[in-house]
C-alpha positions in Angstrom: 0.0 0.0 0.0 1.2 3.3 -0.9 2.2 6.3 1.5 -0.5 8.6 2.9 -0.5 11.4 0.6 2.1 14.4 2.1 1.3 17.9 0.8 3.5 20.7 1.5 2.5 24.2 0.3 5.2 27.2 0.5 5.6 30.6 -1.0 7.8 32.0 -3.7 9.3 35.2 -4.6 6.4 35.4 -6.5 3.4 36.8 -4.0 1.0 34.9 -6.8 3.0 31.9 -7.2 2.9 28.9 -4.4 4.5 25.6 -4.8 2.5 22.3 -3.8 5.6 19.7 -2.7 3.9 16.3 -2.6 6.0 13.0 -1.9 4.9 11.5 -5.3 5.7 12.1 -8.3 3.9 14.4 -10.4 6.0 14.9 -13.7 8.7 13.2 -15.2 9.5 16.4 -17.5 8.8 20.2 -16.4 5.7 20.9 -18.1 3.5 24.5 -18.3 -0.2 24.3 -18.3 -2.1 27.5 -19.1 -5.3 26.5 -20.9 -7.5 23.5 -19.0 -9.2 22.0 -22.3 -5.4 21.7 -23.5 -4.1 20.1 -20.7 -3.3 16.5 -21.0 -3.9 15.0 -17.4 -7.5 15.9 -15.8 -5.7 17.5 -12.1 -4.0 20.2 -14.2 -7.6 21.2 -15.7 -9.1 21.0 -13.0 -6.6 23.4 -11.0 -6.5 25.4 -14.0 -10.6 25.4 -14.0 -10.3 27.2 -10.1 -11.4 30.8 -11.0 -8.3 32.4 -10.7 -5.5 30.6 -11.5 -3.6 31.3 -14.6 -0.5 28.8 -14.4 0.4 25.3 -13.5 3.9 24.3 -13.4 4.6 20.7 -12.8 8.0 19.0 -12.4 9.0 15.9 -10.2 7.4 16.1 -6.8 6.2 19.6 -7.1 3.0 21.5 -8.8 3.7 25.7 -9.1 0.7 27.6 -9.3 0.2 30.9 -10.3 -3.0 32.9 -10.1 -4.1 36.4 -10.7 -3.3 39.2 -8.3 -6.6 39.6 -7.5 -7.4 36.4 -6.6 -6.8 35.1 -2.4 -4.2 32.5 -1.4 -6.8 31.6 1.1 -9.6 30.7 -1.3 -7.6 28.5 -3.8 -5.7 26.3 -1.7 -7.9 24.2 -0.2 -9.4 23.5 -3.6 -6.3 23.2 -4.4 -5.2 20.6 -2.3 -8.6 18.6 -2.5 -7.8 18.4 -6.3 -4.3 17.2 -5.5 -5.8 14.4 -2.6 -8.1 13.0 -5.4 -5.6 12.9 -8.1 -2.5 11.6 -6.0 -3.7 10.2 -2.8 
């Protein structure tokens, strides 16, 4: 059986980027996602189908995500990470 899913959210220099750390692995190559119906794996359109994101960066064991200055921290990540716990857990 598999490892309880670990998620690990930090800033960046970037007050409208955060990085989601999760101990699985997430993307074999770095990979940019900006438009949802073009994204190839369903948690990257979903994420990117959160009003106010703009970005997904994926790479390893980590998931950047950039959103519009408007938008709060506080209201994305927990849909956020519930996208992430269905996708990963």
């Amino acid at each position: 059986m598999a490892e309880p899913l670990d998620i690990l959210v930090q800033g960046t220099p970037n007050p409208n980027a955060a990085k989601f750390t999760l101990n699985r692995t997430v993307a074999a190559h770095g990979t940019t996602y900006r438009d949802a119906a073009a994204a190839p794996v369903a948690w990257a359109q979903q994420i990117l189908s959160v009003p106010g994101v703009t970005q997904v960066f994926a790479l390893n064991n980590f998931i950047s995500v950039t959103k519009s200055p408007e938008t709060d921290w506080n209201a994305l990540r927990p849909k956020i990470e519930q996208i992430l716990k269905q996708a990963f857990a």
